[in-house]
NUMIZA-301419 format. One record per residue (C-alpha): residue number from 1; residue in three letters; y, x, z. Coordinates in steps of 0.5 Angstrom, whole numbers, plus 500, padded with zeros to 3 digits. Each point is the difference from the previous one (the first is absolute). Example, Ala and Ser with C-alpha at 12.3 -4.5 7.8 and 13.67 -1.06 7.14 Angstrom:
BEGIN
REC,1,ALA,491,525,516
REC,2,SER,507,502,498
//
This chain:
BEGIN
REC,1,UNK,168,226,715
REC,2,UNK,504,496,495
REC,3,UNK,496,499,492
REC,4,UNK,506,500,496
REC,5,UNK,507,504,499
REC,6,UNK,507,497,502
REC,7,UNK,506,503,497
REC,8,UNK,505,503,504
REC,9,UNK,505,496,499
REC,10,UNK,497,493,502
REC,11,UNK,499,503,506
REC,12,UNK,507,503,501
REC,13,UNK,501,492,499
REC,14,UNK,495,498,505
REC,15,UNK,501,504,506
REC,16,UNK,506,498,502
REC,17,UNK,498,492,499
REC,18,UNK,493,501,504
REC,19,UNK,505,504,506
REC,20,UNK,505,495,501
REC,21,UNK,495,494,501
REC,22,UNK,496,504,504
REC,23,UNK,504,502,505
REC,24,UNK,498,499,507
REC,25,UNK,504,494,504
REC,26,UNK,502,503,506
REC,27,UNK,496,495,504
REC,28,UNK,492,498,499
REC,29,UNK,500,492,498
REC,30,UNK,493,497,500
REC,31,UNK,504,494,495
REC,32,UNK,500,501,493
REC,33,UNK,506,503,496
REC,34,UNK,503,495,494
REC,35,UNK,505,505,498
REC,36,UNK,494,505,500
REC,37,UNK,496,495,496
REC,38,UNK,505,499,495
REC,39,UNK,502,509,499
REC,40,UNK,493,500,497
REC,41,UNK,501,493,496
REC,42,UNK,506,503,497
REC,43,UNK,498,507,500
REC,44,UNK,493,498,496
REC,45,UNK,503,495,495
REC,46,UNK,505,505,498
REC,47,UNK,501,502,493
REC,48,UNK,497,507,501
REC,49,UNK,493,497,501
REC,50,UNK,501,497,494
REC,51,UNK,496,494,502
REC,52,UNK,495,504,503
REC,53,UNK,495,498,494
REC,54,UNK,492,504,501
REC,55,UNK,500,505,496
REC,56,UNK,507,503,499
REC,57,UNK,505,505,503
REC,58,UNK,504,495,505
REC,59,UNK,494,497,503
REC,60,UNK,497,507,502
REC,61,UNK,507,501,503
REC,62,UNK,499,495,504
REC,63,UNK,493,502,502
REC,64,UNK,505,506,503
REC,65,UNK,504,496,504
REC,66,UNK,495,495,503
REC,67,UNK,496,507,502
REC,68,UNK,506,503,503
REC,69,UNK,502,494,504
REC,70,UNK,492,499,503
REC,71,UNK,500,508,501
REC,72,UNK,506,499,504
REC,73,UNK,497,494,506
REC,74,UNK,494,505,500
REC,75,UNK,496,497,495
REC,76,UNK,494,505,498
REC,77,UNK,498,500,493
REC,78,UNK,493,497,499
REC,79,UNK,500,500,492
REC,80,UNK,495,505,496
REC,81,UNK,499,507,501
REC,82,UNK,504,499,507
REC,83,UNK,506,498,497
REC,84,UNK,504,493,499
REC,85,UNK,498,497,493
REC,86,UNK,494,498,497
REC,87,UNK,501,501,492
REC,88,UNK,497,495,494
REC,89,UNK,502,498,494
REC,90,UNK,504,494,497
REC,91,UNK,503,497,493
REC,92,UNK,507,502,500
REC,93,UNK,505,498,495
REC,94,UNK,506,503,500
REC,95,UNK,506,496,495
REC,96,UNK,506,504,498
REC,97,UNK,503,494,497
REC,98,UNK,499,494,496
REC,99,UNK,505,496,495
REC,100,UNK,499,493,498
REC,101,UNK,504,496,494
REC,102,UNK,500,494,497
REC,103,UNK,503,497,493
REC,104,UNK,499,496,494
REC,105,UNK,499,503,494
REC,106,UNK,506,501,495
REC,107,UNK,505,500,506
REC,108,UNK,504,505,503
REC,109,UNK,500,499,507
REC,110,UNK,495,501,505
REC,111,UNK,497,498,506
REC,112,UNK,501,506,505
REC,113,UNK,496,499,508
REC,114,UNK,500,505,505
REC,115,UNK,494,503,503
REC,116,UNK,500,497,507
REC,117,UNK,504,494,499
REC,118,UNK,498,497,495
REC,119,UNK,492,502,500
REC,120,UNK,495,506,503
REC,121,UNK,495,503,496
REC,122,UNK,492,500,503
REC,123,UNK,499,504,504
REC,124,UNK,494,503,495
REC,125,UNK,504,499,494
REC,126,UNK,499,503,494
REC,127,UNK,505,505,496
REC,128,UNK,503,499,494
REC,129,UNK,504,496,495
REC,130,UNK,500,493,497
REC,131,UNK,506,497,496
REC,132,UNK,495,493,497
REC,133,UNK,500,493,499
REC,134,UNK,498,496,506
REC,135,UNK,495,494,502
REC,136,UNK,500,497,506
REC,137,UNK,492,499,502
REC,138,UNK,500,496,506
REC,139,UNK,496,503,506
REC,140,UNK,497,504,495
REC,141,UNK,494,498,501
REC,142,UNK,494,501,494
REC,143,UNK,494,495,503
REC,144,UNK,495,497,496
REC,145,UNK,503,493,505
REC,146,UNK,507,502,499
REC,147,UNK,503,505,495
REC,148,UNK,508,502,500
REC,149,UNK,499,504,494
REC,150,UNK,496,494,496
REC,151,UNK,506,497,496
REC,152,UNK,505,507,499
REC,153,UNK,499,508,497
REC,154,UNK,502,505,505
REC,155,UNK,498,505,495
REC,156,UNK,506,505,500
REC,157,UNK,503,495,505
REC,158,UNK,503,501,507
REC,159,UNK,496,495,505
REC,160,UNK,505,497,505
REC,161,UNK,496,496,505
REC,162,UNK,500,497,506
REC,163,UNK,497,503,508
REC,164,UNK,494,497,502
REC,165,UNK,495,496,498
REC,166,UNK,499,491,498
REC,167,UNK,498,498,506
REC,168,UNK,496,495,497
REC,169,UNK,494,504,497
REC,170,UNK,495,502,505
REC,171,UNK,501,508,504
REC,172,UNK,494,502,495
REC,173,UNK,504,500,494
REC,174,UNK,507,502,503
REC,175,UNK,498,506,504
REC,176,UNK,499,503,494
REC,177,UNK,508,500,498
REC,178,UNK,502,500,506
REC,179,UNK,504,507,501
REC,180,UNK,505,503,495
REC,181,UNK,495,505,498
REC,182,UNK,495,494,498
REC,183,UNK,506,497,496
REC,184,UNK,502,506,497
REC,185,UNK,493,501,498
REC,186,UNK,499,494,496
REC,187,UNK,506,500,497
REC,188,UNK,499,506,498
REC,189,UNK,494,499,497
REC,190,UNK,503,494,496
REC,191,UNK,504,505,496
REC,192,UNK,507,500,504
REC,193,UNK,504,507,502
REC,194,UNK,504,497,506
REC,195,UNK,499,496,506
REC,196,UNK,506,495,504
REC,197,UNK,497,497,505
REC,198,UNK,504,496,504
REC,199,UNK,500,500,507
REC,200,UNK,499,493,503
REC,201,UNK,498,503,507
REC,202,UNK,502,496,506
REC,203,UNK,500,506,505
REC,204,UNK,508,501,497
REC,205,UNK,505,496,497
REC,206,UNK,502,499,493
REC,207,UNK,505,505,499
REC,208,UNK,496,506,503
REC,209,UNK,496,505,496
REC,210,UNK,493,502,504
REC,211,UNK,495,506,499
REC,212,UNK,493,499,503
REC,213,UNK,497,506,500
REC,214,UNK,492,499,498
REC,215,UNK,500,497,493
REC,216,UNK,493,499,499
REC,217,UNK,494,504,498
REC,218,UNK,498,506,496
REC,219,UNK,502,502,493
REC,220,UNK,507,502,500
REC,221,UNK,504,497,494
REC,222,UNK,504,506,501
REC,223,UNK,505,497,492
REC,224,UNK,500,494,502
REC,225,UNK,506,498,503
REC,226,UNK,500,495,505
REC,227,UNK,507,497,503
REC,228,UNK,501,494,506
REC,229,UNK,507,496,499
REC,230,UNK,502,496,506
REC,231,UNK,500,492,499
REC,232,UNK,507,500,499
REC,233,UNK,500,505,494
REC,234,UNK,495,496,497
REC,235,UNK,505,494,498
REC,236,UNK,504,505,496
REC,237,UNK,494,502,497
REC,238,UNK,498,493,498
REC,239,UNK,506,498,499
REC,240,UNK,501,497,493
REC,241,UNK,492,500,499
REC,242,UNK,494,494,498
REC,243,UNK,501,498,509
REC,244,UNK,501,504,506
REC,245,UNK,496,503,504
REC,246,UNK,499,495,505
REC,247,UNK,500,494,494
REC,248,UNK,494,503,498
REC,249,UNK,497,503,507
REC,250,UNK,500,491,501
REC,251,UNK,497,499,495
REC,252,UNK,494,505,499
REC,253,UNK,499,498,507
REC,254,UNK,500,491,498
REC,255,UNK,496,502,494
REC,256,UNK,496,505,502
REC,257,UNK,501,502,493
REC,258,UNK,503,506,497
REC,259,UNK,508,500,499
REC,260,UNK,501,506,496
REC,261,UNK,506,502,495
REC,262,UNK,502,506,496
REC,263,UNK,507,502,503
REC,264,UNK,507,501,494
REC,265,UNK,502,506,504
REC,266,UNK,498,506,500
REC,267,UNK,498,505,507
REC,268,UNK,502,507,499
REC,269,UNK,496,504,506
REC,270,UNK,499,506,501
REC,271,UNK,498,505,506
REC,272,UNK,499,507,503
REC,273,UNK,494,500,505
REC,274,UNK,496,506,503
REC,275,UNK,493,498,501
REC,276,UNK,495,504,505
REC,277,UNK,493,496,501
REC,278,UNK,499,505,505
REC,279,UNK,506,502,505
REC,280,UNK,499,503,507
REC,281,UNK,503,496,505
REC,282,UNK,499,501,508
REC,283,UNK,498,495,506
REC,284,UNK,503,503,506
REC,285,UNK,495,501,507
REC,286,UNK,502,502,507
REC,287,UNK,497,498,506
REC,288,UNK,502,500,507
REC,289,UNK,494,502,506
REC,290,UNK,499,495,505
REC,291,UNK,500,502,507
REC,292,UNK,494,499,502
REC,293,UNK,493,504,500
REC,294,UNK,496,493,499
REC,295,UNK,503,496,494
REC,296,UNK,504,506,497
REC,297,UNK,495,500,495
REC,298,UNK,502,493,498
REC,299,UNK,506,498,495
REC,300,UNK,503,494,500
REC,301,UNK,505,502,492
REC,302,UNK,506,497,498
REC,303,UNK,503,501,492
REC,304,UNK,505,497,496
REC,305,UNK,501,502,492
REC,306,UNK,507,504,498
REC,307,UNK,498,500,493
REC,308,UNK,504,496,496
REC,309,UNK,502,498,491
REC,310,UNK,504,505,499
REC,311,UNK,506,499,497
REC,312,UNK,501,500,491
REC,313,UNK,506,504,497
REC,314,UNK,507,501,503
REC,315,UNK,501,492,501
REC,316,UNK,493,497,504
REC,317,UNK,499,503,507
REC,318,UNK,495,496,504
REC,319,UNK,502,502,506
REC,320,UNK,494,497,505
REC,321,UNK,504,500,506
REC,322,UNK,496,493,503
REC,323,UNK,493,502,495
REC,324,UNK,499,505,504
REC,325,UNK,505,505,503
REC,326,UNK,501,494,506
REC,327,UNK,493,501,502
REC,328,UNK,500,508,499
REC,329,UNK,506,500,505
REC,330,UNK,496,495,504
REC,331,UNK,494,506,501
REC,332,UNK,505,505,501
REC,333,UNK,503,496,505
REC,334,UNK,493,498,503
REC,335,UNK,499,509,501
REC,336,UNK,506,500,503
REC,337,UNK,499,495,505
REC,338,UNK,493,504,502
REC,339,UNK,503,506,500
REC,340,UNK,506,498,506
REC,341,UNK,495,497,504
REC,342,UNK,498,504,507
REC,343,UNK,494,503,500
REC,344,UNK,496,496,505
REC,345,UNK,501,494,495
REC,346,UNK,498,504,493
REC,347,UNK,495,497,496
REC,348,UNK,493,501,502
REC,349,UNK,497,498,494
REC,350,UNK,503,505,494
REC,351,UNK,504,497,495
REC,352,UNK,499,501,493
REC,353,UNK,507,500,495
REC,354,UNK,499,498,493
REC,355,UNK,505,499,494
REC,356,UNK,497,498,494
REC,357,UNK,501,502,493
REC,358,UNK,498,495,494
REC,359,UNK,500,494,504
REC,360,UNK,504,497,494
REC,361,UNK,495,502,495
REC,362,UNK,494,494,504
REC,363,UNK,501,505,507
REC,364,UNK,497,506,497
REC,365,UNK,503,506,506
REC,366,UNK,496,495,505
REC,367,UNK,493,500,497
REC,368,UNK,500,509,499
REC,369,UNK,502,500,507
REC,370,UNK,495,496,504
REC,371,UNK,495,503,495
REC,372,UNK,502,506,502
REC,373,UNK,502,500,508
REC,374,UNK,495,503,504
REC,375,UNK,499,497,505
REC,376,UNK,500,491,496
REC,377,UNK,494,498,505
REC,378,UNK,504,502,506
REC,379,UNK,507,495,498
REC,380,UNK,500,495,504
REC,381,UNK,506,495,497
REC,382,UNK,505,501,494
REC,383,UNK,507,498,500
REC,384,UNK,504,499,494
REC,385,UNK,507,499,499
REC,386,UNK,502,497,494
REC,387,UNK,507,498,497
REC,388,UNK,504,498,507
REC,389,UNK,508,500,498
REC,390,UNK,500,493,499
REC,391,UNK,497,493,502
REC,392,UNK,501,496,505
REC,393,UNK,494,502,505
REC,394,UNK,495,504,500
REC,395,UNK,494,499,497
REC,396,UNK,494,503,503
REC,397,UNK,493,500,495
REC,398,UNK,493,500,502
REC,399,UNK,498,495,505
REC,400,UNK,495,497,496
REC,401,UNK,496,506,500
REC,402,UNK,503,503,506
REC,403,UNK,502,495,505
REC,404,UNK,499,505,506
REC,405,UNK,505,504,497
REC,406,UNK,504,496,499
REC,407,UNK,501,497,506
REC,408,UNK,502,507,502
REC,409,UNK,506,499,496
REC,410,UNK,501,494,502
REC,411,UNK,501,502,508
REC,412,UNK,504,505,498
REC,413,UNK,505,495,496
REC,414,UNK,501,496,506
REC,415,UNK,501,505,505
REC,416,UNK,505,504,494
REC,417,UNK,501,498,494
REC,418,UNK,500,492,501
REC,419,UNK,500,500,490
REC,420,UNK,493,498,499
REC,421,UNK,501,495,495
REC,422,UNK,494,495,499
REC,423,UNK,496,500,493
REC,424,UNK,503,495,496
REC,425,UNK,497,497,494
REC,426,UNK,503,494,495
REC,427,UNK,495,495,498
REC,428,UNK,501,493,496
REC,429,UNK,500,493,504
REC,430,UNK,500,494,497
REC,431,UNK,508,497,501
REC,432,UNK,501,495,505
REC,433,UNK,503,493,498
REC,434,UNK,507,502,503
REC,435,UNK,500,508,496
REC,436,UNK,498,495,494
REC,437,UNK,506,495,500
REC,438,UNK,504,506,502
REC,439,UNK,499,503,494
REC,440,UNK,501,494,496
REC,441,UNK,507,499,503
REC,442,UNK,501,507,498
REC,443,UNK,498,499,493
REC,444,UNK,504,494,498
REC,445,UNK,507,504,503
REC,446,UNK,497,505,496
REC,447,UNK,500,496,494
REC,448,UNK,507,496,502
REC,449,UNK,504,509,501
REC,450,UNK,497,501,493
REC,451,UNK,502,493,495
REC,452,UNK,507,503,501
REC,453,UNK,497,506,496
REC,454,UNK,497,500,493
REC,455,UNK,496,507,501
REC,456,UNK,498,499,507
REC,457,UNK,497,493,498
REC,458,UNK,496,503,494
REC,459,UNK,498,506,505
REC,460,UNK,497,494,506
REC,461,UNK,497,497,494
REC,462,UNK,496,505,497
REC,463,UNK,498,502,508
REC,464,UNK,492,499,500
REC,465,UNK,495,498,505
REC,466,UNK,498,507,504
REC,467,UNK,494,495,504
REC,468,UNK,503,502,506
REC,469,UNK,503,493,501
REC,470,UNK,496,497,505
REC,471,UNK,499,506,504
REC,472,UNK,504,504,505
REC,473,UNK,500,507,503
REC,474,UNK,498,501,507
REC,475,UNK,500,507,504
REC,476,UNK,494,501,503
REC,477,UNK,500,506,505
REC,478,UNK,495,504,504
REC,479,UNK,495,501,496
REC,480,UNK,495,507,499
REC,481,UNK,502,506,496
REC,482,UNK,497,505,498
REC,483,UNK,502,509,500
REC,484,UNK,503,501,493
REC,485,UNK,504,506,497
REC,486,UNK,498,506,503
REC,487,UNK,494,497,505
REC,488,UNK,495,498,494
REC,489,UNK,498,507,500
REC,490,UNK,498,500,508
REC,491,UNK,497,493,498
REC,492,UNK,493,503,498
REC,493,UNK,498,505,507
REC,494,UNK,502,494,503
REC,495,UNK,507,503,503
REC,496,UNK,504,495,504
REC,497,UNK,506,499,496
REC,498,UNK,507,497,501
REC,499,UNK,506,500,495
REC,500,UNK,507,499,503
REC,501,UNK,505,497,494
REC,502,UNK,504,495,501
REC,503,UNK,500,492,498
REC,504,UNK,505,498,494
REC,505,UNK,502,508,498
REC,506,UNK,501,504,496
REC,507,UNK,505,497,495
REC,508,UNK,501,506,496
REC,509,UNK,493,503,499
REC,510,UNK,499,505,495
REC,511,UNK,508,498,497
REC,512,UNK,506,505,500
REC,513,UNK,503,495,506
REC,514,UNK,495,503,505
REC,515,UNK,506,504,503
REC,516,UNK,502,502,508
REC,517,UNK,504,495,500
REC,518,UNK,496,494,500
REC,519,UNK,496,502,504
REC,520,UNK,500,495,507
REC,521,UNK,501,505,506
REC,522,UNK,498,496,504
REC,523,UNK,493,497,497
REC,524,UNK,498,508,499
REC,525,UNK,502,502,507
REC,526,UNK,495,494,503
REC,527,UNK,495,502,495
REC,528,UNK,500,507,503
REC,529,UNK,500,498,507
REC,530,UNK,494,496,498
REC,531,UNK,496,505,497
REC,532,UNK,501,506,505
REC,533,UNK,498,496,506
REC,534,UNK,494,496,497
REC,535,UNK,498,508,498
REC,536,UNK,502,502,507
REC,537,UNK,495,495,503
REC,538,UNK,494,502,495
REC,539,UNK,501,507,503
REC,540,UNK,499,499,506
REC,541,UNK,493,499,499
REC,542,UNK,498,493,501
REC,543,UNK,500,496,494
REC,544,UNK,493,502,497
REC,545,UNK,501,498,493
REC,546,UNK,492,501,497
REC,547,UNK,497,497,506
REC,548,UNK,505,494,501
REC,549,UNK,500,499,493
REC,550,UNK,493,500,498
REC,551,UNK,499,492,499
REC,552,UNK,504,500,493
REC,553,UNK,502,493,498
REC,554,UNK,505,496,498
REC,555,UNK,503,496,506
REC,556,UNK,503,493,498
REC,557,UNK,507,499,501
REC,558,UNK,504,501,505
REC,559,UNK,503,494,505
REC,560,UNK,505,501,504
REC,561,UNK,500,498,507
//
């Protein structure tokens, strides 16, 4: 029983997308199906889910569609009252547009950027307009030991600042500016009217705009514009002024001091956004009976997040199509897999099929449903499947906890997969003699190449020590991990967990770049596989995850044989 209303139109849309991938195949293949796999990415990341943001239109109709999909391999609703879903509220904030100008006082031209090449807004931005002097405050930062707004008037004044937070002051201090709503806050409260804030996230390149959709905690600043230009933007924006961005970024972190100016341009901002403190959204429950009168009553729960961060105005489109449709398409194929086996081989245990809402705003879909599943103390083992179309080998997480389980997917790598990658980790060494002379040799070429250029010369002067000379990097592989995303909230009833993503992926997370085109077919449909067959194995009720995994403890790290 469906809880919310679909136009008729949507689904003169829909039908048609959902028949052509479901289509029996003339023979029954126990293989997984990358052409299928990449028909849901495709399908889910288009534009007419909208980014599938919690909350909105175009997430609900792709609830629809992965409800049909499921119901189509024999999937039955396992939701409330007897049906799929599993409804709760979420913040939801739907921009329409933004616009973004800077110009000198008295000139004629401005600076015009575009939303969703140039910058983004927050998730959680405020609406409203600002056309104002700007001082650049740091990290914008208003500590007793360290306070960015010390020396400058943000009254009336749009704040630009910069992502993140010193890393020289303790977390005690940092955690308290640490999101843009914390920023926004503080800056506020010292009399601005806007907030820039440059991305300085290494999760995506300098010319990327990225939304994250959790902004940080309660109240909503609902007048409050805030805006996230990309790197590369930030040197026009600085460009002409008391230093640039990087410039000043050195030297707060060199002095630990405040380097903080007031700007001779001036922004021009102005936004539209539809703000809901409490929207509905839906989790989608099925389940598959297991076979078996004995170990039926016991449910082995496989979940991936299909929320997404939307899209803002007509130019920024998050399509989401690694974060996370890659892993919806996993779970529908995994559905698919059980639905075709024979009968003699069908899951003794039921297999319980979760697809997550509000995973973007701290996982929120993950804590209502297992909150609210009937039957919690009778799970014996969840795995999620986060962001899985890229990368260079499969990461599965939880053997720190959960070493048993584990090791179930690891049996099934080596006889169908053979993509686990090791844990890996970068630690500082002291620098051997050799790698010492090395880059004293390097060194001296370096300043021999920039004698022929003045500016190159000026530039290798003004190069400072970082205190990373006498030290190397090494990687360190092997070592523990511990359930995250999705498993946190299985961790406190003891669930055995496993999270299947991918080592050195998502490079387009949460940007416009998150298209179908990017994903690595090759990486899903082995990540897939591996999926399906660990679940297979936990079906068949051996693997007693809260027996087996009743001595919880961190291991040491593993060595190779």
């Amino acid at each position: 029983m469906y809880n919310f209303y679909y136009c008729k139109k949507a689904l003169a849309v829909l039908i048609p997308a959902i028949v052509a991938i479901l289509t029996p195949a003339k023979a029954v293949s126990q293989e997984v199906n990358t052409d299928t796999l990449m028909k849901h990415i495709i399908e889910l990341s288009s534009e007419r889910y909208e980014g599938r943001q919690a909350g909105t239109y175009g997430y609900n109709a792709a609830v629809k569609y992965c409800v049909e999909v499921l119901r189509s391999y024999g999937v039955e609703p396992a939701g409330e009252d007897g049906g799929w879903l599993q409804e709760f509220d979420v913040e939801c904030n739907e921009i329409d547009n933004c616009t973004f100008h800077t110009y000198l006082p008295g000139a004629k031209n401005h600076d015009t950027y575009s939303l969703g090449r140039d910058f983004s807004c927050a998730a959680m931005t405020g609406r409203g307009y600002a056309d104002a002097n700007v001082v650049f405050c740091g990290y914008g930062l208003d500590a007793s030991a360290y306070d960015d707004y010390a020396n400058v008037d943000a009254r009336g004044k749009v704040v630009i600042v910069a992502s993140g937070v010193p890393n020289f002051l303790p977390s005690d201090i940092t955690d308290r500016y640490a999101t843009l709503r914390d920023k926004a806050r503080v800056a506020k409260s010292h009399g601005a009217v806007a907030l820039v804030s440059i991305n300085m996230s290494k999760t995506c390149s300098d010319i990327e705009v990225q939304c994250r959709g959790y902004n940080g905690k309660l109240p909503h600043l609902a007048t409050f514009p805030i805006i996230q230009p990309t790197r590369y933007c930030a040197e026009s924006l600085f460009r002409g002024e008391e230093m640039p961005l990087d410039e000043a970024i050195a030297k707060i972190q060199e002095t630990h001091k405040p380097q903080s100016f007031a700007f001779n341009k001036k922004f021009e901002i102005e936004t539209n956004a539809k703000y809901r403190a409490s929207a509905k959204t839906y989790n989608v429950v099925g389940i598959m009976h297991g076979a078996s009168k004995k170990v039926k009553q016991e449910y082995i729960v496989i979940g991936a997040h299909l929320d997404h961060v939307g899209r803002q105005g007509e130019t920024c489109f998050y399509p989401g199509a690694d974060d996370d449709a890659s892993s919806v398409a996993a779970l529908l194929e995994t559905a698919r897999l059980l639905s075709e086996l024979p009968v003699e081989k069908r899951p003794a245990r039921s297999v319980v099929f979760v697809i997550f809402s509000g995973s973007e705003q701290l996982d929120k879909g993950t804590y209502e449903f297992i909150d609210h599943f009937r039957y919690q103390g009778r799970i014996e083992a969840f795995l999620s499947i986060d962001c899985i179309g890229s990368g260079d080998s499969i990461d599965v997480r939880g053997n720190a906890r959960y070493p048993n389980l584990w090791g179930v997917a690891c049996h099934n790598d080596s006889l169908y997969t053979n993509a686990m990658g090791r844990a890996k980790k970068t630690i500082k060494v002291y620098a051997t003699e050799e790698e010492l002379a090395e880059r004293a040799k390097q060194k001296k070429l370096e300043e021999k190449e920039a004698a022929k250029d003045p500016k190159k010369m000026k530039a290798l002067k003004k190069q400072k020590p970082t205190g990373n000379e006498k030290f190397s990097e090494q990687v360190v592989e092997g070592f523990q991990t511990m359930p995250s995303g999705d498993a946190l909230a299985f961790q406190p009833l003891e669930i055995p967990s496993l999270v299947f993503t991918t080592f050195n992926g998502k490079q387009h997370q949460h940007t416009t770049n998150d298209i179908p085109e990017n994903i690595n077919r090759t990486m899903l449909t082995k990540a897939t596989s591996l999926v399906y067959h660990t679940l297979c194995d936990l079906t068949r009720g051996y693997y007693r995850g809260r027996t087996y995994e009743s001595k919880l403890q961190v291991y040491g790290p593993l060595i190779d044989d």
